[in-house]
ZAMARGU-4260 file (C-alpha; in steps of 0.2 Angstrom, whole numbers, plus 5000, padded with zeros to 4 digits):
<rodrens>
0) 5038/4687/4970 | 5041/4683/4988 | 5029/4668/4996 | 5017/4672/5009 | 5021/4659/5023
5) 5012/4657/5036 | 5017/4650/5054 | 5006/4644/5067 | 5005/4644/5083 | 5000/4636/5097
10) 4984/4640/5102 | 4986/4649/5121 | 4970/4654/5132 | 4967/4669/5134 | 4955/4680/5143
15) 4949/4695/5137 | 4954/4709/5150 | 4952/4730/5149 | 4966/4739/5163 | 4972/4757/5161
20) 4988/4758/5157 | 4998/4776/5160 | 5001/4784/5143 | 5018/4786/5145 | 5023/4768/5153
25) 5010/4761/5135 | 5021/4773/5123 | 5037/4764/5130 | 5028/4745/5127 | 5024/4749/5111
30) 5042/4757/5107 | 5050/4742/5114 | 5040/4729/5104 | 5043/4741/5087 | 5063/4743/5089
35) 5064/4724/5095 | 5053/4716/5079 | 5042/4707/5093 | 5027/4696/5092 | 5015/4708/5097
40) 5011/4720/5112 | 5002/4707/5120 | 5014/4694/5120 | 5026/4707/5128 | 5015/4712/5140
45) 5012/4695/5145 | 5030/4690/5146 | 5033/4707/5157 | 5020/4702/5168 | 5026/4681/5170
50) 5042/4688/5174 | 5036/4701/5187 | 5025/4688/5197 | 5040/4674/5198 | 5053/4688/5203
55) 5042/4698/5215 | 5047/4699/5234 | 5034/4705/5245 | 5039/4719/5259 | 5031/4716/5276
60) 5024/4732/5285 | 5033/4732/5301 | 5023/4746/5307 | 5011/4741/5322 | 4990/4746/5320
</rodrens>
């Protein structure tokens, strides 16, 4: 019979948070976490957005008011 072993973490904060999330883009998330054996959904998603805020460039409008 195979051990159950569990691994712990460290301990994160987190902050409970509801968004709306497109269907089709949440159906993607949770095929990527499935096919890749990730942590969770969350994790993922958290990950996605770290990496979003350090690599975003913001456009200036150029156009005049």
């Amino acid at each position: 019979m195979a051990d159950f072993i569990v691994k712990s973490r460290k301990k994160k904060d987190y902050t409970q948070f509801t968004a709306r999330i497109e269907t089709d883009v949440l159906e993607n998330v949770r095929k990527i976490v499935n096919e890749n054996n990730l942590i969770s959904i969350n994790e993922f998603i958290n990950e996605s957005l770290k990496f979003a805020i350090k690599n975003m460039k913001i456009m200036e409008d150029d156009t005049d008011i």
